[in-house]
C-alpha positions in Angstrom: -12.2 0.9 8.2 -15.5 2.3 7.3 -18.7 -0.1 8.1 -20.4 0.8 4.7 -17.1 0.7 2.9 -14.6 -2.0 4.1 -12.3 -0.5 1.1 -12.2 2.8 2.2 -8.5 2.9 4.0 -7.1 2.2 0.5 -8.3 5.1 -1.0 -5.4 7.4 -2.0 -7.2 10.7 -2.1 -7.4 10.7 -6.0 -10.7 11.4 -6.9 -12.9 8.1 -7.6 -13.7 8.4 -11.0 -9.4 8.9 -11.4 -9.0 5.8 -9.5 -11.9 3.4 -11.7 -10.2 4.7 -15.0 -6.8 3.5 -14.3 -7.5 0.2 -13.2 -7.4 -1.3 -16.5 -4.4 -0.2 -17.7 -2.8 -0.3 -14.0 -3.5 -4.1 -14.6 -2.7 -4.7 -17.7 0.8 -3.3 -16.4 1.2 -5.4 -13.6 0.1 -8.8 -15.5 2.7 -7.9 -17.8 5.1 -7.4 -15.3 4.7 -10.3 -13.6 4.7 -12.4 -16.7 3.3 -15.5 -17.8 5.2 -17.9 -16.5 3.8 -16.3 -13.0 0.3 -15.1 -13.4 -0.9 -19.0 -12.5 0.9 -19.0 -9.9 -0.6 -18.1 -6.2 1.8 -16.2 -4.0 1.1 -18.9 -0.9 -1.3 -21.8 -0.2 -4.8 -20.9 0.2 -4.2 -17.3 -2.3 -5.5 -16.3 -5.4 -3.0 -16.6 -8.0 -2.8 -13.2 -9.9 -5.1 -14.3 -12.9 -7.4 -15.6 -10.2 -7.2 -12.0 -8.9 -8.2 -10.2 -12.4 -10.9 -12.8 -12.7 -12.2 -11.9 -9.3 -12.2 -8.3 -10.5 -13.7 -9.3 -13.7 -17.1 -10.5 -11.1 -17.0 -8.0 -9.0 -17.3 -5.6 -11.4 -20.6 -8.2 -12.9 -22.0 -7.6 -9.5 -20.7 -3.6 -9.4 -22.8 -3.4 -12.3 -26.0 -5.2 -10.8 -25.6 -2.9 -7.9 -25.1 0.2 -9.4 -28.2 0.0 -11.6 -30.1 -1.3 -9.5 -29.8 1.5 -7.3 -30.9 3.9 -10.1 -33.6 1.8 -10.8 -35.3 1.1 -7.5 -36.3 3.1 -4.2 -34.6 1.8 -1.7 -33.3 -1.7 -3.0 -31.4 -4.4 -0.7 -27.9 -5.7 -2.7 -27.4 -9.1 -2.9 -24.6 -10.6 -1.3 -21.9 -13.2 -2.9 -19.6 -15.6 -1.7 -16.1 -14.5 -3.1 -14.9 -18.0 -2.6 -17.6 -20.1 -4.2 -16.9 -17.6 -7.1 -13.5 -18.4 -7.5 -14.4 -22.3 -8.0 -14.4 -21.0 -11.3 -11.6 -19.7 -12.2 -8.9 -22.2 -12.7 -7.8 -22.2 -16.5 -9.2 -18.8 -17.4 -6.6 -17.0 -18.5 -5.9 -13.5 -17.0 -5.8 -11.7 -20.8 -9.3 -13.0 -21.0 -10.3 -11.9 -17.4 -8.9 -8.8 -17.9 -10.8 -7.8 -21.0 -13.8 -8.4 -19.5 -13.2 -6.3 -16.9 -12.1 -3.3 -19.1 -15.4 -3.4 -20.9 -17.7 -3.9 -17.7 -15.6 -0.8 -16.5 -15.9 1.0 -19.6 -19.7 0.2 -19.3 -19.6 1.1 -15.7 -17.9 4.4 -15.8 -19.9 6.0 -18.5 -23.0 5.5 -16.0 -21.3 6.7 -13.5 -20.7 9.5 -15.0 -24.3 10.1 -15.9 -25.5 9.0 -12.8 -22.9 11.1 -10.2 -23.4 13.8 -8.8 -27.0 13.8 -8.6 -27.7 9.9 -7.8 -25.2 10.3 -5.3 -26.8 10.4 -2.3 -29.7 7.3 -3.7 -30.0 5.0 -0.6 -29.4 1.5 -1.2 -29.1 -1.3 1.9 -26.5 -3.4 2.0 -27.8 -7.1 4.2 -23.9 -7.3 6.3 -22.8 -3.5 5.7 -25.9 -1.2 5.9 -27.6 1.7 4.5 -25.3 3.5 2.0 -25.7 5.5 -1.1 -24.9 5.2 -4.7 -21.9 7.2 -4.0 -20.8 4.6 -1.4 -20.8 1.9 -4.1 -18.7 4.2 -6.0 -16.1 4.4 -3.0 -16.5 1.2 -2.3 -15.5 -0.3 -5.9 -12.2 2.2 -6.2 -11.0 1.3 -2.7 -11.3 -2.3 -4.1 -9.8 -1.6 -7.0 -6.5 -0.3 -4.7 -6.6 -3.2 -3.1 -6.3 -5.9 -5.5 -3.6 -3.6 -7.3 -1.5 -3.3 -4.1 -1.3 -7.8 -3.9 -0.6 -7.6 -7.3 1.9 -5.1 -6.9 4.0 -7.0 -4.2 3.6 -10.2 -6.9 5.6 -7.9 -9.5 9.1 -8.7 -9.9 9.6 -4.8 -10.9 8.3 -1.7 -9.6 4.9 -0.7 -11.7 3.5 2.6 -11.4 -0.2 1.9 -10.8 
């Protein structure tokens, strides 16, 4: 596991930008699959139910965002950390259609600057407080190997096999 990028042994050797752009639909896929009478439910005491799950995507991809242009935006800049938990206080009742179309659009939003932005922003330092100096690109990595991550639980949740 990579210091900078604690999501990095998920990475499938697609390229980034292949992985961000399937995640919406990948999801949409799997909250189907798993149906509603599921998507409440969390696999095991103390888990994210899979809704929970696409809301948690849904703020990452808030603080993605942050992150991303702030690093454009600033020399040098130090991210702001967030406590995943206190996040997910939130979430009970929000139903994962709703997460999940916010989190198309803030991707949407998202990979259109990243595609502006990459390759030449690539190599833009940012600090991360727990993690580090990384780059732009590192934030990049960092949000697909998350991404694969959240898809893989969700995966194991899915009554079927769904190609993500």
């Amino acid at each position: 596991m990579s210091a900078l990028n604690p999501y990095a042994e998920f990475l499938d050797g697609r390229p980034i930008e292949v992985i961000l752009a399937s995640t919406s639909p990948a999801l949409s896929a799997l909250i189907k699959a798993i149906g509603p009478e599921k998507v409440t439910t969390p696999p095991a005491p103390g888990k994210w139910s899979p809704a929970e799950i696409v809301c948690h995507l849904a703020d990452c991809e808030i603080a993605f965002a942050f992150r991303l242009r702030q690093t454009l935006a600033e020399d040098h800049p130090v991210l702001q950390p967030f406590d995943q938990e206190k996040w997910a206080a939130t979430y009970a009742g929000i139903p994962a259609t709703q997460a999940l179309a916010t989190f198309a659009a803030l991707r949407s939003w998202n990979l259109a600057l990243i595609a502006k932005a990459l390759p030449d922003a690539a190599d833009r330092p940012v600090t991360h407080p727990e993690r580090g100096t990384m780059t732009f690109k590192t934030i990049v990595e960092t949000m697909a190997g998350h991404d694969l991550n959240h898809l893989a639980q969700l995966q194991r949740l899915a009554p079927v096999d769904v190609v993500v």
